[in-house]
C-alpha positions as CSV (number, residue, x, y, z in Angstrom):
1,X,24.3,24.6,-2.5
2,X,22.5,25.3,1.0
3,X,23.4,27.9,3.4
4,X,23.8,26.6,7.1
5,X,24.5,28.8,10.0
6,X,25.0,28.1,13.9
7,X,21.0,29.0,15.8
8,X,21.5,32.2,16.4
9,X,18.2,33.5,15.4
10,X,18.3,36.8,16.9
11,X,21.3,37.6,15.5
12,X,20.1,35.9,11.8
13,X,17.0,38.1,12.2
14,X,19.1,41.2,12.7
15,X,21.9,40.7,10.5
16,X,20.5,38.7,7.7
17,X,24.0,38.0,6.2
18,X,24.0,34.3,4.4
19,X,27.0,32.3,5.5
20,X,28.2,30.3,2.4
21,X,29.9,27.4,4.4
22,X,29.4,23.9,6.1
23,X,27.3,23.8,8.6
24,X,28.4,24.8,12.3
25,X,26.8,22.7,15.1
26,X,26.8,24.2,18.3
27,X,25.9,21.5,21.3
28,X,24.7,19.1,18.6
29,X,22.3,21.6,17.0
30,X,22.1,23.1,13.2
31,X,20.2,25.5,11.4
32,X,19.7,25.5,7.5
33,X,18.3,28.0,5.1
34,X,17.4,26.8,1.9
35,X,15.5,27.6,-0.6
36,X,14.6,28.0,-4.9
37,X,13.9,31.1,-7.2
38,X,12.5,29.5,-10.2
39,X,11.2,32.5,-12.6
40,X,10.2,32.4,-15.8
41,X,8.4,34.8,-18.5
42,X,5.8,32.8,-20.8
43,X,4.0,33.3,-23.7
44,X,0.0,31.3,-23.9
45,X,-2.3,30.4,-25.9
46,X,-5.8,28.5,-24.3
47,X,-6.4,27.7,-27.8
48,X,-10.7,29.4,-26.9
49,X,-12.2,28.9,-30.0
50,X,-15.1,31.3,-30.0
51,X,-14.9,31.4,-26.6
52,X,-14.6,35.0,-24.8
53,X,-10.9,35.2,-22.7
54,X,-11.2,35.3,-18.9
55,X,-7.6,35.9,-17.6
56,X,-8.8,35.0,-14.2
57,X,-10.0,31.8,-14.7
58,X,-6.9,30.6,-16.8
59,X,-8.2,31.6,-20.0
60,X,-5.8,33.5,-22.3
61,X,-6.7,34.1,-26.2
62,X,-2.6,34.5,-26.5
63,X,-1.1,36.7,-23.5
64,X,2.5,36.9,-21.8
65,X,3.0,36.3,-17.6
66,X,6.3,36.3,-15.2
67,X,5.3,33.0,-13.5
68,X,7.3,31.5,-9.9
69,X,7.5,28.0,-10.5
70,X,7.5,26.8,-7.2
71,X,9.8,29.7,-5.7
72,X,10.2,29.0,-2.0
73,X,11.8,29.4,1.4
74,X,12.7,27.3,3.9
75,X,14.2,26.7,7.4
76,X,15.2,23.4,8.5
77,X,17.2,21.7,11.4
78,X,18.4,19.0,13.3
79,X,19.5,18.6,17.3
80,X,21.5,15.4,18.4
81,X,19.6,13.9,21.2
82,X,22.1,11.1,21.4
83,X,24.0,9.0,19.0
84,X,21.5,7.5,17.3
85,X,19.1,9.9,17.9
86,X,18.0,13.1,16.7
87,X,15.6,16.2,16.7
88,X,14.5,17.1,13.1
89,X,12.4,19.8,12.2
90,X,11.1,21.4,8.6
91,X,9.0,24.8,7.7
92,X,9.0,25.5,4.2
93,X,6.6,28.4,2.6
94,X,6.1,29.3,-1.2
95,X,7.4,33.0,-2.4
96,X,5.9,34.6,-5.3
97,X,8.4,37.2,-6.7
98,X,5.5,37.7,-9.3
99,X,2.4,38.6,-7.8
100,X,2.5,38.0,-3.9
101,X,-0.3,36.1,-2.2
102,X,-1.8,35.0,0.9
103,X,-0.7,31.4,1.4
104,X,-0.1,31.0,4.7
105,X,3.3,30.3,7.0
106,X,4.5,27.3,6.9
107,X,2.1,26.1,3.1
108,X,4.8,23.3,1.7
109,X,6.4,20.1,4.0
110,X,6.6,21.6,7.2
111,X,6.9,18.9,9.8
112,X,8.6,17.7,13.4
113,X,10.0,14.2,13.8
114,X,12.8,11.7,14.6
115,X,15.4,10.0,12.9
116,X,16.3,7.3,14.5
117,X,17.6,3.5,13.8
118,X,13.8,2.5,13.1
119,X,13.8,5.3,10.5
120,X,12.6,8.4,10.1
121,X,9.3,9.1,11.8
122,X,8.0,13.1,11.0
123,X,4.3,14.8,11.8
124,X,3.4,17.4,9.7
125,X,1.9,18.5,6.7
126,X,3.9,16.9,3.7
127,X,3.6,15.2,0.2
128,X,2.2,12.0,-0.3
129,X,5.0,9.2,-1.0
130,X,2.2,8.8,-4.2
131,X,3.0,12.0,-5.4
132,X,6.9,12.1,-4.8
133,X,6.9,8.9,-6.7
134,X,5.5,10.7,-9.7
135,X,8.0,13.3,-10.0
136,X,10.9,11.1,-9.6
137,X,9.6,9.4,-12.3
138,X,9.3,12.0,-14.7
139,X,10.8,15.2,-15.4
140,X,10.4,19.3,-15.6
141,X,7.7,19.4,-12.9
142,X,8.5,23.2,-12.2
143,X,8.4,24.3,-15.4
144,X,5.8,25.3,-17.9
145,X,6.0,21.7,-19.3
146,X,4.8,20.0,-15.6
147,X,3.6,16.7,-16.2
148,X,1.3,17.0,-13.4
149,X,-0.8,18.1,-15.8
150,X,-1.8,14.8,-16.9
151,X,-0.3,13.0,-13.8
152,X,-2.2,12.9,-10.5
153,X,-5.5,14.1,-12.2
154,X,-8.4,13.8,-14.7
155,X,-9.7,15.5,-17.7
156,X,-12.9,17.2,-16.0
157,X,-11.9,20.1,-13.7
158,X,-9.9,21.1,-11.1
159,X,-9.6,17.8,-8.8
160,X,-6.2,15.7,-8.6
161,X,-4.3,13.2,-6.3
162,X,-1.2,14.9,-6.6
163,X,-1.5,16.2,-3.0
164,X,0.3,17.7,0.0
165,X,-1.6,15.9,3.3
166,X,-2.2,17.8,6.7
167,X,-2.5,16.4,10.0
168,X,-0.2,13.6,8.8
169,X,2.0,11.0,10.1
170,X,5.0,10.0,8.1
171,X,8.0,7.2,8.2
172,X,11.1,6.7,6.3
173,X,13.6,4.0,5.8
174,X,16.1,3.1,4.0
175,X,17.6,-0.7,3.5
176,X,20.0,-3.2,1.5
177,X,23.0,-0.5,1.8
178,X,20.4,2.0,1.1
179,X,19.3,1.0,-2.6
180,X,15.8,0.3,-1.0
181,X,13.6,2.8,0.1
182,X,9.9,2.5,2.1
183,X,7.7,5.4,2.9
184,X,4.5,4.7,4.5
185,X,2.1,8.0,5.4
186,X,-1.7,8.7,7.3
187,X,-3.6,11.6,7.5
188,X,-6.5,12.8,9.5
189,X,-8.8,15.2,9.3
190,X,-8.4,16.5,5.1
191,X,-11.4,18.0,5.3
192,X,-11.1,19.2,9.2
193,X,-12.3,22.5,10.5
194,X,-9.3,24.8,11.8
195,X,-9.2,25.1,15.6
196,X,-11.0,21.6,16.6
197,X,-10.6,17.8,16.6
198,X,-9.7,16.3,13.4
199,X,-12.4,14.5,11.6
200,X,-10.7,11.0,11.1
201,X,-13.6,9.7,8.3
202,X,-12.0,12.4,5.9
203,X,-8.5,10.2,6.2
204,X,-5.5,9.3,3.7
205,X,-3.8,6.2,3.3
206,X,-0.3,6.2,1.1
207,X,2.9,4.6,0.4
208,X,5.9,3.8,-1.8
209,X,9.1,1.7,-2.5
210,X,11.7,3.3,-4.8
211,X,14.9,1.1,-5.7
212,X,18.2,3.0,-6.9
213,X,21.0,0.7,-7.8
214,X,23.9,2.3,-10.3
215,X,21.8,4.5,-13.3
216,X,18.2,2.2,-12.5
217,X,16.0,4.3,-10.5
218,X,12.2,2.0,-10.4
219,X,9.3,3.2,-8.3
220,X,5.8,2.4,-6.8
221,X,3.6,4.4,-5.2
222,X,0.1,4.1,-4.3
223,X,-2.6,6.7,-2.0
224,X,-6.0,6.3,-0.8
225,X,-8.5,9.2,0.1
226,X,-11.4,9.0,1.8
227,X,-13.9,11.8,1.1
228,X,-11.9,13.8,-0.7
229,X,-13.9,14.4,-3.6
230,X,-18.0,15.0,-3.8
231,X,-18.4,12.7,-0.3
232,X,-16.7,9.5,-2.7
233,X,-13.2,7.9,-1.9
234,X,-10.3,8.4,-4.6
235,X,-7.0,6.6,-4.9
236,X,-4.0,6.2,-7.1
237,X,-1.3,4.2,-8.3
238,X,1.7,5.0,-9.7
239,X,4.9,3.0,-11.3
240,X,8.1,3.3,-13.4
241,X,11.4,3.6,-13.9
242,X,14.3,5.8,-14.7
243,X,17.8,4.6,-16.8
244,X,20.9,6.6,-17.2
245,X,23.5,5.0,-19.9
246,X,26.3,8.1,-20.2
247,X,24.6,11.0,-21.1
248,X,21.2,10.0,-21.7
249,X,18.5,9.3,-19.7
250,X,15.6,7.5,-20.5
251,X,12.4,6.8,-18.4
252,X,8.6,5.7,-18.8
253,X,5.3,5.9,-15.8
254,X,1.8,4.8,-15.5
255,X,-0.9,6.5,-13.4
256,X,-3.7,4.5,-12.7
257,X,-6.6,6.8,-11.2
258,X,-9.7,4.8,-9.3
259,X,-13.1,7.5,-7.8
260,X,-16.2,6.3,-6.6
261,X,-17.8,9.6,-7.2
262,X,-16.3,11.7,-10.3
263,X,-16.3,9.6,-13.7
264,X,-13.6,11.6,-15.3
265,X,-10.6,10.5,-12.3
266,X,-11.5,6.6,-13.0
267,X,-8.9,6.4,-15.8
268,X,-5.3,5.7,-16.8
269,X,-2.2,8.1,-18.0
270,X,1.2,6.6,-19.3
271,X,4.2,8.3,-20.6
272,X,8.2,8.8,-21.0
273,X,10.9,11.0,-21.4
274,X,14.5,11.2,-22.7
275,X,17.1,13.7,-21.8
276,X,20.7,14.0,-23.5
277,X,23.6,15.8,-22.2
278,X,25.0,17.0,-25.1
279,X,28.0,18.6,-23.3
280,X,28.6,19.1,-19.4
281,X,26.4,22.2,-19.3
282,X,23.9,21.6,-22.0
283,X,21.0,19.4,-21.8
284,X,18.0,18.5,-24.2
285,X,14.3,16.6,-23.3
286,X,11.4,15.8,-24.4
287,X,8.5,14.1,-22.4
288,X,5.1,12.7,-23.8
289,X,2.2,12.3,-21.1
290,X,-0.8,10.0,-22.0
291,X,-4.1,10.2,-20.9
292,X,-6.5,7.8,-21.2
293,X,-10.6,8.2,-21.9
294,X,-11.8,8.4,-18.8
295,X,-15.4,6.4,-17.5
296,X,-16.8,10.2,-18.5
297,X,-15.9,9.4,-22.1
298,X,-14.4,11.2,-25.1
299,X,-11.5,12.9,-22.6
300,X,-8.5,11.3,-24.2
301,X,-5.1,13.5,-23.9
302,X,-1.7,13.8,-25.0
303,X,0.9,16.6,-23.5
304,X,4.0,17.1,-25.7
305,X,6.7,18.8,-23.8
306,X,10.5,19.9,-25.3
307,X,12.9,21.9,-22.8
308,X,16.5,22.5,-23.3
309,X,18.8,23.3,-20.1
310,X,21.8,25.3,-19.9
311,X,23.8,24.5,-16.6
312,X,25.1,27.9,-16.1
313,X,26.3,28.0,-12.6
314,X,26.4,24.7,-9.9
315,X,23.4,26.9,-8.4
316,X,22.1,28.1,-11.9
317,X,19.8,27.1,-14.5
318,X,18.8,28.9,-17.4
319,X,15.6,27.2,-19.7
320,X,13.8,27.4,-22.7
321,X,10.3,24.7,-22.9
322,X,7.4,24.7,-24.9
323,X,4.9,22.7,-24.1
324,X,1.2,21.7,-25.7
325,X,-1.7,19.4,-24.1
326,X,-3.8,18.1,-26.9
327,X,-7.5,17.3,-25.5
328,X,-8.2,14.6,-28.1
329,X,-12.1,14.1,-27.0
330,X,-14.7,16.8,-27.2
331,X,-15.1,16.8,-23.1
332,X,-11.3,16.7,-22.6
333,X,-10.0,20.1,-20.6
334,X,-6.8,18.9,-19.6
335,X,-4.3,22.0,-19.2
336,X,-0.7,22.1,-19.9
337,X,1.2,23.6,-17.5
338,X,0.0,23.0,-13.8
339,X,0.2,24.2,-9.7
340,X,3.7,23.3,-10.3
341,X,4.0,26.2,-12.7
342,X,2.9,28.8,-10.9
343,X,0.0,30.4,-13.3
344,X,-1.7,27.5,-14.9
345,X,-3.2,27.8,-18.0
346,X,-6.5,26.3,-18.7
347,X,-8.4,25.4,-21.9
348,X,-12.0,24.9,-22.7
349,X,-13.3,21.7,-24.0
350,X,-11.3,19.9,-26.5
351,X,-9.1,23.0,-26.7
352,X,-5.2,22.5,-27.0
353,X,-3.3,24.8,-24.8
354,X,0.5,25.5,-25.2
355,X,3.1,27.6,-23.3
356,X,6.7,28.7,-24.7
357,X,8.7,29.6,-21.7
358,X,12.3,31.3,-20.8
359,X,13.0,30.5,-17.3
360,X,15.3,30.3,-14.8
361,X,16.2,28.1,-12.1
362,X,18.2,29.3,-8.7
363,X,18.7,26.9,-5.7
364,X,20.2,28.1,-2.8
């Protein structure tokens, strides 16, 4: 459920009073708030070993958090510049109910653009149609259990592909009665300096085709960075597909990570899920992620994830997950629950994190 009011601004700004209705164009123009309150309280473990805790570098020897999930805000809308044109425009910002920070206005897909019969052409700041494809084709990304743990990145540190890409230009479109749909992106200037030209050897390259026909959703998605990582180039492919047969869904990916500079992101991940409605409000999952050893060596990893879902409210979801990352190898520090989560929790070598987590899921 969004909320979408006529553009008064002044009056939204003084008022702030949500109008729960369709939306009301005035001269061909609309204004939408909408947004997500995803909180959760966890309990961790970064499985340490003999290793001293460090809170602030993700290292918890057993501790609980309130963590936001991917909380945000956002203000979106559309003017009709003819019939088969219009004005679209997007800012979306993260909220952190928990623990506010300083992220910026504006931190999450915030674009300008036209829709029009050629498609959908936006410039902005926005995901990569590499890292949509990887959530579609898996599941619980803003929970504890976030398979972007494994997906997107490597077993060495900090660096991933699952990224949001500034200075960027984006098209959309949609064919064959809509069941096929192309996304093609660039990006200048990832490693620009605020305030001056981009720097166009620092660029991004990605794309995607994503096929829904009845319960088949299938996927492919592929990104290119130049630079992005230690002066070296990095890309990424992604593929799979989703089934739904009555009340269960069932779904597999593979990640295929290439670097020229950092031996641990040359590898592959796989993995799958299943989800069972087991009545109208109540769902089951489990997910298993797959990590392959990595050109570094002895990184292997497997992420176990089960969440169960109660539907509470159209708007409302009410969780429970638990979650574990098993580094397999010796040099293996992949975490378990990721940027999707909010607080990430990280692990030492070989250590085997895990997160049991209540949480809550609000969309408005």
């Amino acid at each position: 459920m969004k909320t979408k009011i006529a553009p008064a601004l002044p009056v939204l700004l003084a008022g702030l009073t949500p109008i729960w209705a369709n939306a009301l164009p005035v001269a061909d123009e609309k204004l939408e708030i909408y947004g997500a309150l995803r909180l959760s309280v966890d309990y961790a473990d970064s499985d340490l070993g003999d290793t001293p805790e460090n809170p602030s570098a993700g290292l918890v020897d057993g501790g609980h958090s309130v963590s936001t999930n991917t909380s945000l805000i956002g203000l979106r809308g559309r003017f009709g510049l003819s019939p088969d044109y219009d004005l679209v425009w997007q800012l979306e910002q993260n909220i952190d109910p928990d623990s506010p920070r300083d992220r910026g206005l504006g931190n999450r897909d915030t674009f300008a653009g036209f829709d029009t019969p050629a498609g959908l052409f936006r410039f902005g700041i926005m995901d990569t149609p590499y890292k949509r494809n990887g959530i579609v084709l898996s599941r619980f990304t803003t929970t504890a259990a976030d398979p972007q743990a494994i997906l997107g990145r490597g077993g060495g540190g900090n660096q991933r592909l699952s990224l949001r890409a500034e200075n960027s230009i984006r098209w959309d479109r949609k064919f064959l009665d809509k069941r096929l749909a192309l996304a093609l992106q660039y990006g200048a200037g990832q490693q620009d300096t605020d305030g001056v030209t981009d720097n166009n050897d620092s660029n991004m390259w990605s794309g995607s085709a994503t096929w829904r026909q009845g319960g088949l959703t299938a996927g492919v998605g592929y990104s290119d960075w130049s630079e992005l990582y230690a002066g070296g180039d990095v890309s990424g492919l992604n593929a799979g597909l989703n089934y739904r047969f009555g009340a269960v869904t069932v779904g597999a990916v593979f990640d295929r990570l290439k670097a020229d500079e950092l031996a641990f992101l040359n590898r592959d991940a796989w993995g799958g899920f299943v989800t069972w409605d087991i009545r109208r409000d109540v769902t089951l999952g489990a997910q298993w992620m797959h990590a392959d050893e990595s050109d570094a060596g002895d990184d292997e990893a497997d992420q176990y994830s089960l969440v169960g879902t109660w539907h509470a409210a159209p708007a409302l979801d009410l969780y429970l997950a638990a979650t574990t990352t098993v580094n397999q190898g010796d040099n293996g520090v992949y975490r378990t629950a990721d940027y999707a989560h909010g607080d990430r929790v990280n692990t030492v070598p070989g250590g085997d994190p895990k997160v049991l987590s209540l949480g809550m899921a609000f969309k408005f």
